[in-house]
N, C-alpha and C positions, 0 to 999 in steps of 0.2 A: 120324394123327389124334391132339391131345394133347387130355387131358381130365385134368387132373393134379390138381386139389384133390376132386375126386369121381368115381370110376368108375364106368363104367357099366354094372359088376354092383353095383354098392349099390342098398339098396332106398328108394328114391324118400317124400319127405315127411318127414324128420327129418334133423335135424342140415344137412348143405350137398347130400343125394341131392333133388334136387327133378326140374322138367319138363328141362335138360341132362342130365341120367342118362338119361331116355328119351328124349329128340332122338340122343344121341352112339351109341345101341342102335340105336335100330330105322334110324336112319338109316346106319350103318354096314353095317345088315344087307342093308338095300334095293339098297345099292353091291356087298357081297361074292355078291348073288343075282344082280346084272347082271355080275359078269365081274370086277369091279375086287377087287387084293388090299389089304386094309386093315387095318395094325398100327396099333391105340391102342393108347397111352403113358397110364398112369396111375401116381401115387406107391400103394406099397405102405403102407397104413396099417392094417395089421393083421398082427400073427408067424402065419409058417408059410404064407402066400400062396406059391403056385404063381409060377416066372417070367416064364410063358408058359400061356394061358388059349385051347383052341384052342375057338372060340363052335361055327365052321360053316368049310364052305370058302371060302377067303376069307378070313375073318375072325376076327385073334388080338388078345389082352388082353394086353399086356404089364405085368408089378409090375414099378415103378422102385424100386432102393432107395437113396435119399436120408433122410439124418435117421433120428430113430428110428421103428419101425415101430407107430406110433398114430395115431389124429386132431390133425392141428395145425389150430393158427388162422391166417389167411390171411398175417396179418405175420408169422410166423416161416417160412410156406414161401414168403415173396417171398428169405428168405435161401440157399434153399435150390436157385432157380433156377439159378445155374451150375453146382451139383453133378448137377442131374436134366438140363441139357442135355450136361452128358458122359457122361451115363451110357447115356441113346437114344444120341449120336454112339455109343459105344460097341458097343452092341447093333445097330446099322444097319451096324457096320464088319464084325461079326462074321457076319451076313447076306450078306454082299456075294456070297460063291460059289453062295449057295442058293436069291438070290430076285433078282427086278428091282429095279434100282434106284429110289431115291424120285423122284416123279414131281412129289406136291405138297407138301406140309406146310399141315395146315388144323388151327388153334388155337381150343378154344373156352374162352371167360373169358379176362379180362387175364392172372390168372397163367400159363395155358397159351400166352398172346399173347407174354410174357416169352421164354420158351422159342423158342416158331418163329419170332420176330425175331430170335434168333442162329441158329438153324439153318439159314435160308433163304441167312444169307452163310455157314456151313460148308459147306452143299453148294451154292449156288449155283441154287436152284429158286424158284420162287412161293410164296409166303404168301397161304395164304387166312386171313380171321379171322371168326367169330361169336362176338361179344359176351353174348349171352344178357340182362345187364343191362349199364348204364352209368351209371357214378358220376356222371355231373351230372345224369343225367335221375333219377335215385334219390335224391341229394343236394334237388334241387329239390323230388320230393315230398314225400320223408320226411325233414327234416335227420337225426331222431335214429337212423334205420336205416341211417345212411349209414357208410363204413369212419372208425372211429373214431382208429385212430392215424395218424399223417400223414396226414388225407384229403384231402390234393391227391395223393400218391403216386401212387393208384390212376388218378384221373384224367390226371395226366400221360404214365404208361404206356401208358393207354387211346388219346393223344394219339400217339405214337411208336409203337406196334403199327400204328395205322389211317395213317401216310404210309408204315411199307414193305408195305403189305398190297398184293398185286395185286391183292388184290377182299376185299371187307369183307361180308358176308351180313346181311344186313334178312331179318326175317320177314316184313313188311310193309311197307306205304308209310308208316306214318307213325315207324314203327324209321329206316327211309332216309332221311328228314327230320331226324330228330334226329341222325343221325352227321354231316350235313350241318351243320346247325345250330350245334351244340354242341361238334362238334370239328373242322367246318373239312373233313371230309371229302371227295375228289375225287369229284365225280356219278358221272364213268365210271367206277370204281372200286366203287360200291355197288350190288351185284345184292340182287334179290329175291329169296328162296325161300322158300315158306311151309313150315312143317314139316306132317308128316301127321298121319293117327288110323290103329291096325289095328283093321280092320274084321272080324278073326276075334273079336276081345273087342267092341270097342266099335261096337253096333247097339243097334236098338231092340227092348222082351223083353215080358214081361210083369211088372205091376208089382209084382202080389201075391206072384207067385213071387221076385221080386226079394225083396221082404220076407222071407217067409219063411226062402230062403238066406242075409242078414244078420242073423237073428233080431231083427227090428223088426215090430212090431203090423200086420198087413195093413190094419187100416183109421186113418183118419185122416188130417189133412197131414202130410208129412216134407219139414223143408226141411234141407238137405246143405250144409256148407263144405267142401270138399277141398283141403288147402296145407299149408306147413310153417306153424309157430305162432313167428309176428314179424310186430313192428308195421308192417311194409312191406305187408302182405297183409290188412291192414284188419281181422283177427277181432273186435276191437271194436265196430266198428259191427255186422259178422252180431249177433252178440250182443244189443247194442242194441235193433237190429232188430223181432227176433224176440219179444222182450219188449214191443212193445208190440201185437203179433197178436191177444191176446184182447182188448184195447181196442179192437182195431177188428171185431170180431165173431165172429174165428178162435178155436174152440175144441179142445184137445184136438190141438194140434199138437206134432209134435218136431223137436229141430234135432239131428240129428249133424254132430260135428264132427270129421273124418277126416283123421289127422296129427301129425307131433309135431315138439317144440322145436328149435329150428335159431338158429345164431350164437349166441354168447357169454351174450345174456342171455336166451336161449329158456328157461331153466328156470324165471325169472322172470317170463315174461311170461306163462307156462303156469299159474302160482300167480296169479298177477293176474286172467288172466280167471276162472278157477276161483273165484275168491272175487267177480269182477265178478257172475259166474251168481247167485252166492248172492244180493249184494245184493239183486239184479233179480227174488230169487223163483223164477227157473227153473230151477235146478240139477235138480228132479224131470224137469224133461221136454228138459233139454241131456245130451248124452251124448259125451264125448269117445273115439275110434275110436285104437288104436293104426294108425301108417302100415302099409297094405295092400301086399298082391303087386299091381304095377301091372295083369296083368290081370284081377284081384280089383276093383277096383276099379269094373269095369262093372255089378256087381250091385249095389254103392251108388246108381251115377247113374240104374241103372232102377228102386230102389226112391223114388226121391224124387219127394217132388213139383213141386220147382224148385230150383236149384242157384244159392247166391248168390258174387259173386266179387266181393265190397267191395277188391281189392284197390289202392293208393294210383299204384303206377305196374307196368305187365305191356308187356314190350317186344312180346307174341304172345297166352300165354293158352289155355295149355294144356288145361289143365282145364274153361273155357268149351269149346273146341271139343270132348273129349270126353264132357261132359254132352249136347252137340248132339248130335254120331253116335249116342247111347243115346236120342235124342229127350224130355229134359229140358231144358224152358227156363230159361233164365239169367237170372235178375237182375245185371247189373255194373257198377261204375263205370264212367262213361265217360271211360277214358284209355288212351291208350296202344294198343296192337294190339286192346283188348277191343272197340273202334269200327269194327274192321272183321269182327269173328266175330260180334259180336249185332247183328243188325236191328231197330231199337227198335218195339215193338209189333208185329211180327211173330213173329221167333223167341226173342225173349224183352224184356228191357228196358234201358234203358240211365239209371244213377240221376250224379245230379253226383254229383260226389267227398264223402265222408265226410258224407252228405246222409243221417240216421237215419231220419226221418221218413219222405222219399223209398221208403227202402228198403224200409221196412214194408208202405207201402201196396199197394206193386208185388207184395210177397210174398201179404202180404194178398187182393189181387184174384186171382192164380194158387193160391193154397192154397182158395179158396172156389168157384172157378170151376171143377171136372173137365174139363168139358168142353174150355172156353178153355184151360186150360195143355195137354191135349193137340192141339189142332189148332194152338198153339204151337211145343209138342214135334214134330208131325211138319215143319212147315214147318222148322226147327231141322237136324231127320236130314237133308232131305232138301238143305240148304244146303250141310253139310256134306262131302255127297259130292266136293266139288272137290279136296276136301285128301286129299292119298293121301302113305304116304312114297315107295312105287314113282316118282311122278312128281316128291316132292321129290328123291330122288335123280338122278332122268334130266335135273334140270335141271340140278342140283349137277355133273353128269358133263360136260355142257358147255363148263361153265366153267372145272372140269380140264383140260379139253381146250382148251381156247382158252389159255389159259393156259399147259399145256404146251407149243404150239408156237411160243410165244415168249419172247424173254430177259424175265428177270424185272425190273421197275420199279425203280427210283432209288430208295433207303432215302433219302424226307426229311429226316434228320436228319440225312443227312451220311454216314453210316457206308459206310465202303467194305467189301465184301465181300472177306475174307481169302482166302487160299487152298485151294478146295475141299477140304471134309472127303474123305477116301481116296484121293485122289488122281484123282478122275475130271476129266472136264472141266466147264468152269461149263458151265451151263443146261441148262435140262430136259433129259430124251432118250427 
């Protein structure tokens, strides 16, 4: 499992630790609890990391050391991709007496897709790929959050990851469309698997108590953003939003905003909103949250009274879904995976894109309503239950499995697969 520009022990909502940190954790975890042994590959960005991180059984973290050991920005580790695939090849060779051999190689993010598109022809196995985001469907929402230095780069890798992938992972149906879409993607090639929620954190609690443990006023509305802070994930408009509440007859509400600065001008766009608040009058009652321990994070979405997710394009929507399992209704843009986690007027709302007004109102009627936002909320928990990672995993394991027992797919691009890394035979085993 490569997860090489963020690990998945960083803490989740600053800088590039977002919902792929907790996808590549718990879904790894859910694999090393059913039987499967699973080494993630991640760059060591930070001195004096361990080389080897034993989580559970099963399941090891490995620090790659490529580059120097700090945070880089994504174009200077796209140069560092041949040195971190010799360095797994490396550490896979040195395994060879101790463990089974690789069965699959599953990449998540183009950078990581870099990688397990040369290691699939070193050893000669399947490439799986999850995308998490995709540069045109990102490009299309937001130009300006889109990869700024050669921003075709990304996308054309995106492009060459998904013809030698033997299966390309969708969190949903409308993720499988756009790989379709957008890059040409082979159908039989695009599986589904929705990611999960843990249901030992994220349930429905009580709300005052909730309060109380984040030290927020038990009484009044509390509307919640949860995401890293860039213009992809819409903070603006929540802001917006939320300022125009007491115009519409909401009194005495708060917005926390739970998260911190992520890509290049997240520092920037942090002082921006910060002074946007001011403008608007409500810096007294907006509160920005340092990023939480993710399962910290369940006592935010049961103290709130509705959780808005303005964001511009979300391939899945993480954070809607575990607002739901806490039985908090979502207000969200409708795009992207958010169209298949909220139910519009049931378990919460679904607003057009970067629609302020929209937003307000929706927030408005569930902050004035207790009652309505909880029979919201509980419809919401209870939709929820589908999504488990035990069963994303046992789908994901199929597909392994199908997968393993057969030779791996033609690299579209041409590339002929070299002669197996160690010397073993091509294909699975």
């Amino acid at each position: 499992m490569l997860s090489l520009h963020t690990s998945p022990l960083a803490q989740p909502g600053a800088g590039d630790g977002g919902g792929m940190n907790v996808y590549v954790r718990e879904l790894t975890s859910a694999l090393a609890r059913s039987g499967v042994r699973c080494d993630v590959f991640t760059r060591a960005d930070a001195p004096g990391l361990p080389r080897e991180v034993r989580i559970e059984p099963n399941l090891v973290v490995h620090h790659v050391s490529a580059g120097p050991e700090a945070p880089l920005d994504k174009a200077r580790l796209v140069e560092l991709v041949p040195t971190i695939t010799e360095e797994i090849a490396a550490i896979l060779a040195r395994q060879r007496d101790g463990a089974a051999p690789v069965e699959v190689v599953h990449a998540n993010y183009w950078l990581s897709g870099l990688v397990g598109h040369a290691l699939k022809h070193r050893l000669g196995v399947p490439l799986v790929s999850t995308f998490h985001t995709l540069e045109r469907v990102k490009a299309e929402a937001s130009p300006e959050d889109a990869e700024r230095e050669r921003p075709d780069q990304r996308a054309r890798a995106e492009a060459d990851v998904i013809g030698c992938s033997d299966a390309v992972l969708a969190s949903c149906s409308v993720e499988a469309a756009q790989l379709v879409v957008h890059y040409g993607a082979a159908r039989e090639r695009v599986v589904t698997v929705a990611p999960g929620v843990d249901r030992a954190f994220f349930s429905p609690g009580d709300q005052r108590q909730a309060r109380r443990a984040v030290g927020i006023d038990p009484d009044g509305p509390l509307v919640l953003f949860v995401g890293r802070i860039q213009p992809l994930k819409g903070l603006q408009v929540a802001i917006r939003a939320f300022a125009q509440l007491s115009r519409l007859g909401v009194q005495g509400a708060r917005l926390a905003i739970v998260g911190g600065p992520s890509g290049p001008d997240g520092e920037r766009e942090h002082r921006r909103l910060v002074a946007l608040a001011a403008r608007l009058g409500i810096s007294a009652s907006t509160q920005f949250v340092a990023p939480q321990r993710h399962e910290l994070l369940s006592s935010w979405y049961r103290a709130a009274s509705c959780c808005i997710v303005p964001s511009r394009s979300e391939s899945f929507g993480l954070v809607a879904l575990e607002a739901a399992a806490c039985g908090t209704p979502v207000v969200a843009s409708a795009v992207g995976g958010l169209t298949t986690l909220v139910e519009d007027a049931v378990t919460g709302y679904l607003v057009e894109l970067d629609d302020e007004a929209a937003f307000a109102r929706r927030l408005a009627e569930l902050c004035a309503d207790p009652l309505a936002a909880a029979a919201m909320g509980a419809a919401a928990a209870e939709g929820s239950r589908r999504y488990t990672w035990p069963v994303a995993a046992s789908q994901l394991l199929e597909t392994y499995q199908y997968l393993a027992s057969r030779s791996p797919v033609t690299c579209a691009s041409g590339h002929r697969p070299p002669r197996p890394l160690l010397g073993e035979p091509a294909g699975p085993h």
